[in-house]
C-alpha positions, 0 to 999 in steps of 0.5 A: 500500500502506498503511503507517505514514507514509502511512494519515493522509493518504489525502484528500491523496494522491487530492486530489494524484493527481487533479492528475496526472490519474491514473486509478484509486488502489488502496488495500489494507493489505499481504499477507503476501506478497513484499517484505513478508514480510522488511519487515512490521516497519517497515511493519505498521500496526494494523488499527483505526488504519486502519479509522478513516482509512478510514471518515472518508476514505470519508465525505468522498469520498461528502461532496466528494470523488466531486464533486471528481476523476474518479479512481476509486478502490478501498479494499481489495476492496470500496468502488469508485467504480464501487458509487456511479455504477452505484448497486449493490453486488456481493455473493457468493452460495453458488455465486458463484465466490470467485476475485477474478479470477474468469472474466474475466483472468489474468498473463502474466509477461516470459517468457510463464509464464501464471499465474491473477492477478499474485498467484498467479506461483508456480503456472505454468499455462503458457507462451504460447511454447508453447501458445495462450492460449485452450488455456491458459485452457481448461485444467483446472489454470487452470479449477480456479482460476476455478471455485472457488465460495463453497459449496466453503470449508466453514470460510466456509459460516456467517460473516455476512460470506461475502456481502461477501468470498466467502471471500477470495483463494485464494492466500492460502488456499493459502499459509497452510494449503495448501488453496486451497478453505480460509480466507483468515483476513487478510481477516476483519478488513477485511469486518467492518470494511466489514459494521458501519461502513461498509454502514450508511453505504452504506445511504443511497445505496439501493445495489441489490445484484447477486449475483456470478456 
């Protein structure tokens, strides 16, 4: 999670993680959710402070850095080491489905209440205690999660962004106005971030865009 002491330093941290033999790094700017609800005060940080170390820790990676380490890495949702050696770029469609997740995991928790992904743990679909995990992935209350698709959060309908963020995570949207087919407003920011500074310097790799389904 990126905070204040720690958005300088991303080229060290995935030069250190390398040496450990980490797999994959994760970065992504806190969500109003959680631990940070009651600590956003010591750890908000100013989005375009961000956005900045972003974009030069990026240039880097694609300059030497993809060259140095094995590790893949993930900045927010959307630049992954994958984009690079697959050579194509994951884009949303109307009819894509707009669940992160989609149709391919959801989370079990320790006492085997099944939820739609790690971020949604307060809607229970489920107990695998108590029905098979095939019947509750075929669930309706499940299915009505993972089959959300772009097309149906009208406020997202006419943005230019809507093809890199596919109108964010629904969690998101259900916690903040109570619709889960409503905006998720706290990714607006970082998808225009990535559409004017970042796709231009993707351009050069000649990226083939596949549309999510």
């Amino acid at each position: 999670m990126i905070h204040p002491k720690n958005y300088k330093n991303l080229k060290e941290m995935f030069l250190f993680l390398s040496k450990l033999g980490i797999q994959r790094w994760r970065v992504s700017l806190p969500r109003n959710q959680g631990s940070y609800i009651t600590n956003s005060k010591k750890l908000n940080v100013k989005y375009n402070k961000v956005f900045e170390e972003y974009r030069k820790f990026i240039i880097w990676y694609l300059e030497e850095g993809i060259n140095i380490s094995n590790l893949d890495i993930q900045i927010e949702s959307f630049f992954r080491t994958a984009l690079i050696r697959k050579k194509e770029i994951s884009i949303f469609t109307p009819n894509s489905c707009c669940c992160e997740y989609k149709r391919e995991a959801l989370a079990i928790k320790p006492n085997g209440d099944v939820a739609a992904c790690t971020a949604f743990t307060n809607l229970i679909i489920g107990n695998v205690k108590e029905k098979s995990i095939n019947d509750i992935w075929y669930s309706s209350k499940m299915q009505n999660i993972k089959q959300i698709k772009v097309a149906e959060v009208e406020e997202c309908k006419d943005c230019e962004y809507l093809y890199l963020c596919g109108t964010g995570c629904r969690r998101m949207a259900l916690a903040d106005n109570g619709s889960i087919k409503s905006k998720d407003k706290s990714i607006c920011e970082i998808y225009k971030f990535f559409h004017d500074r970042i796709m231009p310097i993707l351009a050069n790799l000649q990226l083939e865009l596949k549309q999510i389904s």
